[in-house]
Each structure stands twice: as structure tokens, then as C-alpha cells.
NUFIKE-253187 format. One record per residue: residue in one letter; x, y, z of N, C-alpha, C, O in turn. Coordinates in steps of 0.1 Angstrom, whole numbers, always signed. Example, Ala and Ser with C-alpha at 12.3 -4.5 7.8 and 13.67 -1.06 7.14 Angstrom:
! NUFIKE-253187
[rec "A" [+132 -57 +78] [+123 -45 +78] [+132 -33 +78] [+142 -33 +85]]
[rec "S" [+128 -22 +71] [+137 -11 +71] [+129 +0 +79] [+134 +11 +80]]
This chain:
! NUFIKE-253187
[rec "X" [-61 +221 +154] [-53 +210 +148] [-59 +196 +150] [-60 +188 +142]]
[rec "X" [-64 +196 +163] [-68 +181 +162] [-80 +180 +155] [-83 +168 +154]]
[rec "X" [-92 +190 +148] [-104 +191 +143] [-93 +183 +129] [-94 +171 +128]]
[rec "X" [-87 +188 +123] [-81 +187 +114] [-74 +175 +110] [-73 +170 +99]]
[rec "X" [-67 +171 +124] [-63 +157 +124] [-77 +146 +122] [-78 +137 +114]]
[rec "X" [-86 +150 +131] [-101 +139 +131] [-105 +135 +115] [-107 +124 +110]]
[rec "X" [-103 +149 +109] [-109 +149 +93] [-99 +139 +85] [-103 +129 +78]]
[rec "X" [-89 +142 +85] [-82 +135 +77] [-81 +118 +82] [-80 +110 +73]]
[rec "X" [-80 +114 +94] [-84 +102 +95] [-97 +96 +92] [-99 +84 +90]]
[rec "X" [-106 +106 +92] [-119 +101 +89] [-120 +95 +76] [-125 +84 +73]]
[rec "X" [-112 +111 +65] [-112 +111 +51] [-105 +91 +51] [-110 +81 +45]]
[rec "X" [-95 +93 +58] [-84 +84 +53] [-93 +66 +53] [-92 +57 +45]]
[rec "X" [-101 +67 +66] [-109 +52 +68] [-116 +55 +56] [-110 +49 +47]]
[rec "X" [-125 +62 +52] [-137 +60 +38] [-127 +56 +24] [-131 +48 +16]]
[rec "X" [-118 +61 +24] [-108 +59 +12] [-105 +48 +11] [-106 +42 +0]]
[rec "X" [-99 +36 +28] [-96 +28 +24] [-110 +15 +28] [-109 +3 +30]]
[rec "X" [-120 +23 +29] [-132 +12 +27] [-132 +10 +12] [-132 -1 +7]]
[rec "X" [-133 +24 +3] [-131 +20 -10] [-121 +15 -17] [-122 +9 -27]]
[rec "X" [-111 +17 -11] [-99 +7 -17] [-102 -10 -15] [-95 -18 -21]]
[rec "X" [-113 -14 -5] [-118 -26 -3] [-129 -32 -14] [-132 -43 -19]]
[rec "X" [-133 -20 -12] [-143 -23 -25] [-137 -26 -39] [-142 -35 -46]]
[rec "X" [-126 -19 -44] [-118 -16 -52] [-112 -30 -54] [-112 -35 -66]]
[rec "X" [-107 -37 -44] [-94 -47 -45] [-104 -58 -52] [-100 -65 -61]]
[rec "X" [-119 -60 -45] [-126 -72 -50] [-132 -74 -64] [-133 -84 -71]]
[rec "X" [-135 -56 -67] [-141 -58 -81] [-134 -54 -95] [-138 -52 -106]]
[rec "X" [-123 -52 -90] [-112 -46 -103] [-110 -62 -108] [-107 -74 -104]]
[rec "X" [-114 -55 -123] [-108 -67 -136] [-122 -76 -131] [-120 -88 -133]]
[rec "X" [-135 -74 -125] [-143 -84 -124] [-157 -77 -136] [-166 -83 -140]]
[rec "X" [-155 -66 -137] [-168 -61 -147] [-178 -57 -138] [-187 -50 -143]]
[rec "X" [-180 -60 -125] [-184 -53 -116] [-181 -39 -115] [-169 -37 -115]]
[rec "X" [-190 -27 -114] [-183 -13 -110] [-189 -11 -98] [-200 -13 -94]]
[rec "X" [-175 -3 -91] [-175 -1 -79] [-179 +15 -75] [-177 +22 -65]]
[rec "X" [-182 +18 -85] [-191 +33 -81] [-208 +30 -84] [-215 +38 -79]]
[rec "X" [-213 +20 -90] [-225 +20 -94] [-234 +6 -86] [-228 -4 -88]]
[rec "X" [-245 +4 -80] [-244 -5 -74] [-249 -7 -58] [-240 +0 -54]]
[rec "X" [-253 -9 -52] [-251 -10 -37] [-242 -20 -29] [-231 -21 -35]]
[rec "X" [-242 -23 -25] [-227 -34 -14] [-237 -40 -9] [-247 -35 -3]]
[rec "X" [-233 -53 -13] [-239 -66 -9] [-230 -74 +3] [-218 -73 +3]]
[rec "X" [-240 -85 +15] [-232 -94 +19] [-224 -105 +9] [-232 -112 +3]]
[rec "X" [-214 -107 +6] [-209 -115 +4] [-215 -131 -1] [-217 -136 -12]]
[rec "X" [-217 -135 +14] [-223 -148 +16] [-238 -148 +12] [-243 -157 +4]]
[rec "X" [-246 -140 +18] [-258 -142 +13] [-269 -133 +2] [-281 -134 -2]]
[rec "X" [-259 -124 -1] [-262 -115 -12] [-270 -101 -6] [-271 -91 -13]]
[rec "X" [-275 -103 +5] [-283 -93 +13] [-279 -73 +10] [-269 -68 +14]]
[rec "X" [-287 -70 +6] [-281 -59 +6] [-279 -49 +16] [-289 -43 +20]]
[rec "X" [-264 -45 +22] [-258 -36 +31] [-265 -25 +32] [-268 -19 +22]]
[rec "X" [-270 -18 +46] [-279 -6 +50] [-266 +4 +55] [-256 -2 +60]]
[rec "X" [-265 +15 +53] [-260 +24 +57] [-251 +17 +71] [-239 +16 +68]]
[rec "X" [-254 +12 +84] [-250 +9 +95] [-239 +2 +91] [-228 +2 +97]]
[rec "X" [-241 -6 +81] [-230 -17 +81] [-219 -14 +76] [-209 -22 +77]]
[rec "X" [-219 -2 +69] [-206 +3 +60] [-199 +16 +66] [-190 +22 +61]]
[rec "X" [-205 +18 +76] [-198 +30 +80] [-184 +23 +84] [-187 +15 +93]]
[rec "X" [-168 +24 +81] [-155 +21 +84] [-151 +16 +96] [-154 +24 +105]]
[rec "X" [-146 +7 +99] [-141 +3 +111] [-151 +2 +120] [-152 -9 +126]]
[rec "X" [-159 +10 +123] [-170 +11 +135] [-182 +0 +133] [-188 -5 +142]]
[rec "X" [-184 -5 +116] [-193 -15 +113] [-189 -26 +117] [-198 -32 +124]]
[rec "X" [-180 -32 +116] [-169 -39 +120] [-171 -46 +135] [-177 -57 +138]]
[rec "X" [-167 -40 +140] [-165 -37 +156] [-178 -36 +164] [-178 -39 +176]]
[rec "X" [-190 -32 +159] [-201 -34 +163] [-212 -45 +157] [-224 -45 +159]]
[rec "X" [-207 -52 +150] [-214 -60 +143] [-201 -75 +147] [-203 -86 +143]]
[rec "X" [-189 -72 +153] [-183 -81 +161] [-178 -95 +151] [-178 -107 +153]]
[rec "X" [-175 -88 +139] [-171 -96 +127] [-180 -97 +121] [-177 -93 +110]]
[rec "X" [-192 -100 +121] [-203 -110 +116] [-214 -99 +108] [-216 -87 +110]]
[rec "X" [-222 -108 +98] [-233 -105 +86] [-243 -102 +102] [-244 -107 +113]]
[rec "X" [-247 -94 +97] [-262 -93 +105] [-274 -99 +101] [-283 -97 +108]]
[rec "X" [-275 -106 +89] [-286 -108 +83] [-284 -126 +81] [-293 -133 +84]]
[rec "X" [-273 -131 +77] [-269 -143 +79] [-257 -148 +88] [-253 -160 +86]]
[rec "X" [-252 -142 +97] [-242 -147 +107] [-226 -149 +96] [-218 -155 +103]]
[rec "X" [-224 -148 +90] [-209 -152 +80] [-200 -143 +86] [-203 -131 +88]]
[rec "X" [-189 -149 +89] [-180 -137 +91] [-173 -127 +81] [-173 -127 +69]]
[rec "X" [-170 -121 +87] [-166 -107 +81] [-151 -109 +79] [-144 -112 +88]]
[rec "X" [-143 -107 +61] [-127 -109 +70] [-124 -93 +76] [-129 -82 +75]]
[rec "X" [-115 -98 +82] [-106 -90 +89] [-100 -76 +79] [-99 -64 +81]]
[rec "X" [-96 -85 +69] [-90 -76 +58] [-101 -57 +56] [-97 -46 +53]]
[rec "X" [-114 -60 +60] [-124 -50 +59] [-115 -37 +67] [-106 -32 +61]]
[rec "X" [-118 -34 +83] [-116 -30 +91] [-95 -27 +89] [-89 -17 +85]]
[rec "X" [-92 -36 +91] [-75 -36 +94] [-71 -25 +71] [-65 -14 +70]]
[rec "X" [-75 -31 +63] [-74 -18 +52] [-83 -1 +58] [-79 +11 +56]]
[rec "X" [-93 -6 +62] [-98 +11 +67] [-88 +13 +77] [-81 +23 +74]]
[rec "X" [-86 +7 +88] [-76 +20 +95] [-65 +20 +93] [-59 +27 +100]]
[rec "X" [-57 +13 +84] [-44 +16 +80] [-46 +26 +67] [-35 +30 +62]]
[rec "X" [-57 +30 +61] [-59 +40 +51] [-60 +52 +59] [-53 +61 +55]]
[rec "X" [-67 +57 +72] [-70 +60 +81] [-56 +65 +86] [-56 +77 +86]]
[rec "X" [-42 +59 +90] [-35 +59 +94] [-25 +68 +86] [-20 +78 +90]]
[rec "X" [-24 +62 +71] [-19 +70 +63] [-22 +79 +61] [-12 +87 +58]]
[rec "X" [-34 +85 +62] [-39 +100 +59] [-34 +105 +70] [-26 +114 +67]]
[rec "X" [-35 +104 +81] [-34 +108 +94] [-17 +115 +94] [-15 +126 +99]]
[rec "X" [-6 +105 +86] [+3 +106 +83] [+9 +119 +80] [+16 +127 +86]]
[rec "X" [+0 +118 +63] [+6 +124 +57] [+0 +141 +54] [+1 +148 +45]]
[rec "X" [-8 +141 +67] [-15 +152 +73] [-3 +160 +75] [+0 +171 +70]]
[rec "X" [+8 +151 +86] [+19 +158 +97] [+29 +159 +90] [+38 +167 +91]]
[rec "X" [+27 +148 +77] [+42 +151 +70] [+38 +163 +59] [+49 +168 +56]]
[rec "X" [+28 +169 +52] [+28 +178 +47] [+9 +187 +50] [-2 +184 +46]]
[rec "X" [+12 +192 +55] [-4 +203 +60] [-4 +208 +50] [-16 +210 +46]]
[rec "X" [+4 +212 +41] [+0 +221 +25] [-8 +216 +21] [-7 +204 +17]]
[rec "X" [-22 +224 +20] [-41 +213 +13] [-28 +206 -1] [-24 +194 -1]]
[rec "X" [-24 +216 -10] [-21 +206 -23] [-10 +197 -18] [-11 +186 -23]]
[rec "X" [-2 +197 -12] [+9 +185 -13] [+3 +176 +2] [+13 +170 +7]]
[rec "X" [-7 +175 +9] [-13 +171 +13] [-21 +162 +6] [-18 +150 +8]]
[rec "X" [-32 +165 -4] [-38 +152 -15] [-27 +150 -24] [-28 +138 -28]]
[rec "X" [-17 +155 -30] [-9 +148 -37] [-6 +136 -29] [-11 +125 -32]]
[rec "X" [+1 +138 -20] [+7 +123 -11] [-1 +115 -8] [+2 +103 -7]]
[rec "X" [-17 +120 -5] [-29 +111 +1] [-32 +98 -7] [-34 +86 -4]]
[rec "X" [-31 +106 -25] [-34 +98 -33] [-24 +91 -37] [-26 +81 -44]]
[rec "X" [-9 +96 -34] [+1 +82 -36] [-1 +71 -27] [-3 +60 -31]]
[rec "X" [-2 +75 -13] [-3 +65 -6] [-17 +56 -8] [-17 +44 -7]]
[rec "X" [-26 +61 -10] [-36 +55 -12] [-38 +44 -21] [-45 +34 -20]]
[rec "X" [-28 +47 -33] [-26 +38 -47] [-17 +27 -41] [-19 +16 -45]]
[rec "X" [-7 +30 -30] [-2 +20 -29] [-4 +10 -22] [+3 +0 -23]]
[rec "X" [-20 +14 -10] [-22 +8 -11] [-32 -6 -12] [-34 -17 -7]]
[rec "X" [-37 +2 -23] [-46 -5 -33] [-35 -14 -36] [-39 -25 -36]]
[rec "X" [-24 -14 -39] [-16 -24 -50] [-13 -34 -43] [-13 -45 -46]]
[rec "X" [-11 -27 -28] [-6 -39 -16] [-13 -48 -15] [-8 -60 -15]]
[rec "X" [-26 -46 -13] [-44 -54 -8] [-45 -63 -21] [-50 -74 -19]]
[rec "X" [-43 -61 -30] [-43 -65 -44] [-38 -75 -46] [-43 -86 -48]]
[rec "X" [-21 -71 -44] [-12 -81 -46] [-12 -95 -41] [-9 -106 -45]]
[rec "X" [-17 -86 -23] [-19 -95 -16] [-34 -108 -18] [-33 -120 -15]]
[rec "X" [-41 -103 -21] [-54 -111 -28] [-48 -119 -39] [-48 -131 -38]]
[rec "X" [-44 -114 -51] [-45 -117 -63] [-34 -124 -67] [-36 -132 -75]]
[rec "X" [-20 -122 -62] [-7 -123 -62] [-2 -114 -78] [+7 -119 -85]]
[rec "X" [-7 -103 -81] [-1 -94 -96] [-8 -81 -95] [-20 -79 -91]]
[rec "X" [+2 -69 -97] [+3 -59 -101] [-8 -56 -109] [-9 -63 -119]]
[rec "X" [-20 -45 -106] [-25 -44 -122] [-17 -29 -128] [-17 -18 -121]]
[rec "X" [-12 -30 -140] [-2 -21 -145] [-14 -7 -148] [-9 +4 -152]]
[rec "X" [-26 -9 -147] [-30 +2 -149] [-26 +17 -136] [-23 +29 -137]]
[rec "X" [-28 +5 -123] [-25 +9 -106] [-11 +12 -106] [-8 +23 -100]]
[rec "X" [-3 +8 -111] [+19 +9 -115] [+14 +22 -121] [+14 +32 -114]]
[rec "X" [+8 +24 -134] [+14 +41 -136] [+6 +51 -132] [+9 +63 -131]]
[rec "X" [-6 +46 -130] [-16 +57 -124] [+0 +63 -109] [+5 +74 -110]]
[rec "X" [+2 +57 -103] [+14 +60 -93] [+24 +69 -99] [+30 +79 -94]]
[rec "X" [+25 +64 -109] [+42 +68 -117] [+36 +83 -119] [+42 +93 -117]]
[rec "X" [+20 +82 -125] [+17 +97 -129] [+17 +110 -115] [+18 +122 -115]]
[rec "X" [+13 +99 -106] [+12 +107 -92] [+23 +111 -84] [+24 +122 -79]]
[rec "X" [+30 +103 -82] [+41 +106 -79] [+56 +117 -85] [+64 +123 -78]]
[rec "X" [+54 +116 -101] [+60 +127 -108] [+56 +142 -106] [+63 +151 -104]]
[rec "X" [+41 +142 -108] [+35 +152 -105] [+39 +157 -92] [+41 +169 -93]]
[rec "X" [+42 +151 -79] [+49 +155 -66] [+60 +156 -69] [+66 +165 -62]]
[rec "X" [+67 +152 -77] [+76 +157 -77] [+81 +167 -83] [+91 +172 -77]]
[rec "X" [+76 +173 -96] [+74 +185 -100] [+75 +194 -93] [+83 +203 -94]]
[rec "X" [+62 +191 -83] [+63 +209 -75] [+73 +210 -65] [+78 +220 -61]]
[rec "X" [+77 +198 -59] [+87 +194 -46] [+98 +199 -57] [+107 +206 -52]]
[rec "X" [+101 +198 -69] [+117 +203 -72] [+126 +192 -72] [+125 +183 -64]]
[rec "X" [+137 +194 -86] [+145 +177 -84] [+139 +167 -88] [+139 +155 -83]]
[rec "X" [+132 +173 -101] [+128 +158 -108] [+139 +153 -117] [+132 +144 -120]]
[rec "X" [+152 +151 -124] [+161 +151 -131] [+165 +140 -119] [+166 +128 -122]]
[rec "X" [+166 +143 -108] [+175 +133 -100] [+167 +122 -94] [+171 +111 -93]]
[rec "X" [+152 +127 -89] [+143 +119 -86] [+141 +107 -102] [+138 +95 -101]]
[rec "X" [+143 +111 -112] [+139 +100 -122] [+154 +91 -118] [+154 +79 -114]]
[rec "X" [+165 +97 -119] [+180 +84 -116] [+176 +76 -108] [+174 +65 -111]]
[rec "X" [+174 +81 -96] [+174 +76 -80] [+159 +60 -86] [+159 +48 -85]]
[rec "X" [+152 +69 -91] [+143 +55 -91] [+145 +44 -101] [+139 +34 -98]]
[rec "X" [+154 +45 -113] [+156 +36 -116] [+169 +29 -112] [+172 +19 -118]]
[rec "X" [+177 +34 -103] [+189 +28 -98] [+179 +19 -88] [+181 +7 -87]]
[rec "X" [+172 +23 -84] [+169 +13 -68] [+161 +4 -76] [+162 -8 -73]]
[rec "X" [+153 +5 -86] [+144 -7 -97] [+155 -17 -100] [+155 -29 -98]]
[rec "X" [+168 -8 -105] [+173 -18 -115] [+180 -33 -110] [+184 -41 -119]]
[rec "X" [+180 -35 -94] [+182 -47 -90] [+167 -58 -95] [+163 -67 -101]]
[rec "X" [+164 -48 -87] [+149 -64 -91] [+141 -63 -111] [+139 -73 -118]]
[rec "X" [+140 -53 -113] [+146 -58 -128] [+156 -65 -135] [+153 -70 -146]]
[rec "X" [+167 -66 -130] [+178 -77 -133] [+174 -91 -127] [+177 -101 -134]]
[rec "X" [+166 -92 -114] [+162 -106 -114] [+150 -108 -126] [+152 -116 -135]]
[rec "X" [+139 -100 -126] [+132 -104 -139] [+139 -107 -149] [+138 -118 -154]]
[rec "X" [+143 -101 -153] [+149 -102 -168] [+159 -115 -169] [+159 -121 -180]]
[rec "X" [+167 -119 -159] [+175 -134 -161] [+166 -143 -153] [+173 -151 -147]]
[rec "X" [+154 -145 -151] [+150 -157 -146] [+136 -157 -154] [+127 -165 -153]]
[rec "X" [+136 -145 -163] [+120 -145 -171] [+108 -143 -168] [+98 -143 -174]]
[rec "X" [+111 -139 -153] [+100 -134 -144] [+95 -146 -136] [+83 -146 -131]]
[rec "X" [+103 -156 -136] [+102 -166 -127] [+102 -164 -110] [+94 -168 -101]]
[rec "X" [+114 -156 -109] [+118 -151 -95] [+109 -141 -89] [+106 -142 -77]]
[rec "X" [+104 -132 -97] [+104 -120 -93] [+96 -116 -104] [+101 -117 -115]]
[rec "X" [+81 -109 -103] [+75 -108 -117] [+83 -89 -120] [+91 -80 -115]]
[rec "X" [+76 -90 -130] [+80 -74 -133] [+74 -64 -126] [+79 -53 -124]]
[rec "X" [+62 -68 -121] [+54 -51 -114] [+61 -45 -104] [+61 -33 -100]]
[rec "X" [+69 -59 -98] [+77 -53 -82] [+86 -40 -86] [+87 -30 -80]]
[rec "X" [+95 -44 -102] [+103 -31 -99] [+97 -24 -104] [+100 -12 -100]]
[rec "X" [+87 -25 -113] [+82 -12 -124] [+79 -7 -111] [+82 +5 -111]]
[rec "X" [+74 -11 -99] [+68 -1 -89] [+77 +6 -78] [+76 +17 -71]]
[rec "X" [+89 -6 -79] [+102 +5 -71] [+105 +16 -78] [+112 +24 -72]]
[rec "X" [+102 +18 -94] [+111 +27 -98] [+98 +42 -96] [+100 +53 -101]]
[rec "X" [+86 +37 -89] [+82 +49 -86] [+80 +55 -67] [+78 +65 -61]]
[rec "X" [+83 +43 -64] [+87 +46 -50] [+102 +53 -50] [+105 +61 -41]]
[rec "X" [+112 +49 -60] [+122 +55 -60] [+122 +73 -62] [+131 +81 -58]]
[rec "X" [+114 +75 -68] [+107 +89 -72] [+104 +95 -60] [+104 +107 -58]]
[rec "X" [+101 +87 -53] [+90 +91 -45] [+99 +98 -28] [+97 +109 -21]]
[rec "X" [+112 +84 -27] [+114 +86 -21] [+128 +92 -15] [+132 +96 -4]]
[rec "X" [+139 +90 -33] [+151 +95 -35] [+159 +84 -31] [+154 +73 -28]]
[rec "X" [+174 +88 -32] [+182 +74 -34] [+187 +65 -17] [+189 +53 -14]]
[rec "X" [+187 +76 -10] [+192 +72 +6] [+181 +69 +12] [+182 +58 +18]]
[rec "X" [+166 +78 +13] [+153 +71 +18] [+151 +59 +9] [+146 +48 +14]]
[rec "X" [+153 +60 +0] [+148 +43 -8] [+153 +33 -7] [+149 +22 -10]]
[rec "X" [+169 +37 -1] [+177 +22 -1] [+171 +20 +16] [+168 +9 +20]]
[rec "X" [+171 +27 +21] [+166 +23 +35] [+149 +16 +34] [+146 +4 +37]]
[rec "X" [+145 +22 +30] [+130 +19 +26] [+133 +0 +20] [+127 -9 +25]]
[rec "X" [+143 -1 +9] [+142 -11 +6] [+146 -21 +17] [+138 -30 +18]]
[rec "X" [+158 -21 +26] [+163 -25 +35] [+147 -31 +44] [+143 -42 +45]]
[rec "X" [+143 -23 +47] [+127 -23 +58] [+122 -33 +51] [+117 -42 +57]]
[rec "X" [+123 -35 +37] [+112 -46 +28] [+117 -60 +29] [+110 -70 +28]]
[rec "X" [+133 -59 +31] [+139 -73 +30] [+138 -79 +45] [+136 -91 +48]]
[rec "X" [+138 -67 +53] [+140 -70 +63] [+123 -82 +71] [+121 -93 +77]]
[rec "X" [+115 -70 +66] [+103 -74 +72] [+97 -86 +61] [+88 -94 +65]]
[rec "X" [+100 -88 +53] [+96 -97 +45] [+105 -110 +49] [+101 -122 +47]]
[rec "X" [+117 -109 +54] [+124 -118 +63] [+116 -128 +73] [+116 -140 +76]]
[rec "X" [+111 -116 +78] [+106 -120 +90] [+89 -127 +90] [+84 -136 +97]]
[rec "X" [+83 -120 +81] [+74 -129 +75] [+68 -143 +68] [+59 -151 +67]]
[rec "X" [+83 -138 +62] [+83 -151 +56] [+90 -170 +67] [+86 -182 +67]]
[rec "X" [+99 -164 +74] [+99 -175 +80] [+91 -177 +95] [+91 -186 +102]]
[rec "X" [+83 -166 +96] [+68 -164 +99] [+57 -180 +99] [+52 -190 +105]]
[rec "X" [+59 -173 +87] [+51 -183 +82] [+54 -200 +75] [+45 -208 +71]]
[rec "X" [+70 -201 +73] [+73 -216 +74] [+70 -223 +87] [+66 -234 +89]]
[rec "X" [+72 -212 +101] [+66 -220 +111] [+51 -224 +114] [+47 -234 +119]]
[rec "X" [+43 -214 +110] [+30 -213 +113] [+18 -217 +104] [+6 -219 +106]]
[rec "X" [+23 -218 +96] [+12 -223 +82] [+16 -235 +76] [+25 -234 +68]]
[rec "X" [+14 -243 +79] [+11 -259 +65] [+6 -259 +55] [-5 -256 +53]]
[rec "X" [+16 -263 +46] [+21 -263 +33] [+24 -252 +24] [+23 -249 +12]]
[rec "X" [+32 -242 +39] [+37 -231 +31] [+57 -241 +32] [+63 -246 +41]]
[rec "X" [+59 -239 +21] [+73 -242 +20] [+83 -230 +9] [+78 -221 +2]]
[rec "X" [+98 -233 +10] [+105 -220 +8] [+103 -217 -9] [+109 -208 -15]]
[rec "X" [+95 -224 -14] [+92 -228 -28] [+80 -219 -31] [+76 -215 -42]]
[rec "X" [+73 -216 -16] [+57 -214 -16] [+61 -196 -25] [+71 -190 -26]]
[rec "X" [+47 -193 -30] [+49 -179 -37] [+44 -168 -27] [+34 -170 -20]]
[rec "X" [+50 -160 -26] [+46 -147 -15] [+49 -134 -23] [+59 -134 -30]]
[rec "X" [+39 -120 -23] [+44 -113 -30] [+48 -104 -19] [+43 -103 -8]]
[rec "X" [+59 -96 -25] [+72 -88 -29] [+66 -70 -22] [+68 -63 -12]]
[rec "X" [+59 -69 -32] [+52 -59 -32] [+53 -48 -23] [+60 -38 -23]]
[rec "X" [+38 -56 -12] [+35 -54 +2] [+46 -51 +13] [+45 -42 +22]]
[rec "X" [+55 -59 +11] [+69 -52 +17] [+75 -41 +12] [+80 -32 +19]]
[rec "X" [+75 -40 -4] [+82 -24 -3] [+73 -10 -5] [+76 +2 -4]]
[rec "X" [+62 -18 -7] [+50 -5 +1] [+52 -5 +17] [+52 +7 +20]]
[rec "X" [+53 -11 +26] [+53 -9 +36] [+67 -3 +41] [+67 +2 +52]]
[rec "X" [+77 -5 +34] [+91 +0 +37] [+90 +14 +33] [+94 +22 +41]]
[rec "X" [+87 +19 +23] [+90 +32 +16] [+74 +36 +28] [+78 +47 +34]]
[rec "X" [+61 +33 +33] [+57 +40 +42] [+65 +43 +59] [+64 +53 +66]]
[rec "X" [+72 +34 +60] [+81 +34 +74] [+92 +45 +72] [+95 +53 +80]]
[rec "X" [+97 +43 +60] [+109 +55 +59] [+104 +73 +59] [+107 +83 +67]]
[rec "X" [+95 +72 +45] [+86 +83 +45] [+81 +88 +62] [+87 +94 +71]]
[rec "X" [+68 +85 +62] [+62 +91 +76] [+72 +90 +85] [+72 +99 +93]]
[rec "X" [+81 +81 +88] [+87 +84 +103] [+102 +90 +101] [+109 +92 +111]]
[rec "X" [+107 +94 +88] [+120 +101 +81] [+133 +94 +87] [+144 +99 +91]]
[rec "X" [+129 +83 +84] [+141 +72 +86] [+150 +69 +69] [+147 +63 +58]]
[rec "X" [+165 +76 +74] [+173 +77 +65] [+183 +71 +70] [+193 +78 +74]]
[rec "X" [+184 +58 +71] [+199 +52 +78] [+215 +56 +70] [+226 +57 +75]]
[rec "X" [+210 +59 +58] [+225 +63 +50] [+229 +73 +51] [+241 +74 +54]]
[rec "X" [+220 +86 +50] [+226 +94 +54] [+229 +96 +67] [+236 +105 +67]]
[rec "X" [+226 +91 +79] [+226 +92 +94] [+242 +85 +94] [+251 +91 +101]]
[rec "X" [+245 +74 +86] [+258 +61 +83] [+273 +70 +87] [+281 +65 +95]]
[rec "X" [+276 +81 +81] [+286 +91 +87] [+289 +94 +96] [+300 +97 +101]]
[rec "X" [+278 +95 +100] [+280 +104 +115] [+283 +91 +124] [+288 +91 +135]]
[rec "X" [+279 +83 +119] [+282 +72 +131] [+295 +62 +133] [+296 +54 +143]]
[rec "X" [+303 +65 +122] [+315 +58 +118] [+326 +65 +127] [+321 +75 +132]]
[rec "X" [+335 +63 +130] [+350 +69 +138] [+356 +77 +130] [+366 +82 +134]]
């Protein structure tokens, strides 16, 4: 088991090195399969040592080896949270096929997260590549008829902000993407899941009115990254506050 566990964390850091590679050159015409990896800052091209996941990182102590530039953070902290997910969704399903089904939802999501978070927008090709992945799990899991309701009931709040503010408030990718975490995660994991997003994006956000200058309540922050991270907290740790909500009343 633990040989097994090793692999899938291993699989999981290389995935989310490429989901790094991924977040920088998508929509740049750059291809991230063809090519070698370059420093950044001085164009130098990366040797084997430097790209091995997290461990390049950490032994190279942030920094270019070749010109001293730092390294962001973002490198290392996406590998082991790719790393982490796999690791996941190892425990939450050992079946080889519903094991890469889930690998590659989570994976997608969180390319969208890293994305969002860089770029501040959804790319809608990343939204249904998900919707395709996630249906497909749901197919063989059983209860696709109810898994399609469930996801657009939990979309249809933040769709109703797009649609009366024009996408002022709230662009559209946030729900198009709840309505496949809704899929993903059914109607009582998702309202919880959503809850984790308001909650922690709560907390981030006035986070950050204290700690950053010239972030103000006006400033733009995406949406996203919180309900990928909520529907991960519900999922892997099977946190269902609603249905639990009965048992706990008098």
C-alpha cells in the first residue's frame, strides 16, 4: 500500500509541475509539450536537476542556478498540492479506472484554480473539458439524471448574479464551473462544499484588506479558487454538513 501510495504522489507532483507549465503558456502560442523549459529571467535553459518537482525547489533554495532570480513559490506549493490530490484520490477510490477518472478532475481543477488565480478568467475550453470528465464519472458511479439537477441548482445562484449585474459581479465561468462541481459532488456535498468557499474566501479576503495596500473591498479577487478548494475539502475528507444537520437537531 504504501509502494502505491509513493506512486501516486509522485504521479500527482509531475502533473502538477505540468499544470505549471500549463497555467503560463495557455492562450500564449507557446506549446507546452514541445520545447525545453527555460529560466524565466535569463532565458537559460533548465537541465534535468532543475525540474525534477518540489525537490528542485528546495535544493536550489528558491533561486536560478545560472542567474540567481528567484523562483516563485507558486512552482513547488502547485506540485505538492497536485501531489496531495493524487495522494487523495488514491484513498478515496483504489479502483485503477475511477482512480484516473477523479485524478484528472481534480487535476483540471486545478489548472483552473492556478489560472484564475494568475489571469483572473476561466478558459472555457478548461470549464468543459471538466463537464466532459466529470459526466463520464458519473456515468459509471450511477445517478446521472440527478447528478445533472443537483448541479445546476447549486450554479443557479451565481448565474443569477451574472445575469442581473452583466457579469459585473461575478463573471460567468464561476457558475458554468459550479454546475460541474455540482455533478461532481451532488446536492448536500455541494451545498457544503459551497459553504467552505464562502467561508474561506471570507477569510481571505479580509485577509488581505489587512495585509496588502491597495487592496480595497472594490479590489477584484477570483471566486473560483474557493469553490475548487471547497468541493476538494468536502470530497476527500466526506464532509456532508446537511446531511449530518438531522441528527443533530432535538
Amino acid at each position: 500500500m504504501f509502494l502505491f501510495a509513493f506512486i501516486t504522489f509522485c504521479l500527482g507532483a509531475i502533473l502538477g509541475s505540468f499544470i505549471n507549465a500549463l497555467s503560463f503558456r495557455w492562450g500564449t502560442g507557446v506549446s507546452v509539450v514541445n520545447g525545453r523549459s527555460r529560466c524565466m529571467h535569463c532565458g537559460h535553459t533548465l537541465s534535468a536537476f532543475d525540474l525534477v518537482p518540489i525537490f528542485s525547489w528546495i535544493a536550489l533554495r528558491g533561486r536560478c542556478q545560472y542567474c540567481g532570480a528567484r523562483i516563485s513559490w507558486q512552482y513547488p506549493l502547485v506540485e505538492l498540492t497536485g501531489a496531495l490530490l493524487s495522494l487523495g484520490a488514491y484513498f478515496v477510490n483504489s479502483d485503477p479506472l475511477s482512480y484516473v477518472l477523479l485524478l484528472l478532475v481534480l487535476m483540471t481543477t486545478l489548472f483552473i484554480a492556478v489560472y484564475d488565480v494568475r489571469h483572473k478568467i476561466i478558459p472555457l475550453s478548461a470549464s468543459l473539458w471538466l463537464m466532459a470528465l466529470v459526466a463520464a464519472d458519473r456515468f459509471f458511479a450511477g445517478g446521472v439524471f440527478f447528478a445533472l439537477i443537483d448541479g445546476l441548482l447549486l450554479a443557479a445562484p451565481l448565474l443569477l448574479i451574472s445575469f442581473f449585474s452583466g457579469g459585473r459581479w461575478m463573471g460567468w465561468g464561476d457558475g458554468i464551473l459550479e454546475i460541474s462541481l455540482g455533478w461532481l459532488l451532488g446536492l448536500t456535498v455541494g451545498l457544503t462544499a459551497f459553504m467552505f468557499a464562502f467561508w474561506s474566501g471570507a477569510c481571505v479576503g479580509i485577509a488581505l484588506l489587512y495585509l496588502r495596500r491597495g487592496v480595497t473591498m472594490r479590489s477584484e479577487v477570483p471566486f473560483a479558487p474557493f469553490l475548487i478548494f471547497g468541493a476538494w475539502a468536502a470530497l476527500l475528507f466526506h464532509v456532508d454538513l446537511f446531511q449530518a444537520l438531522p441528527a443533530l437537531l432535538p
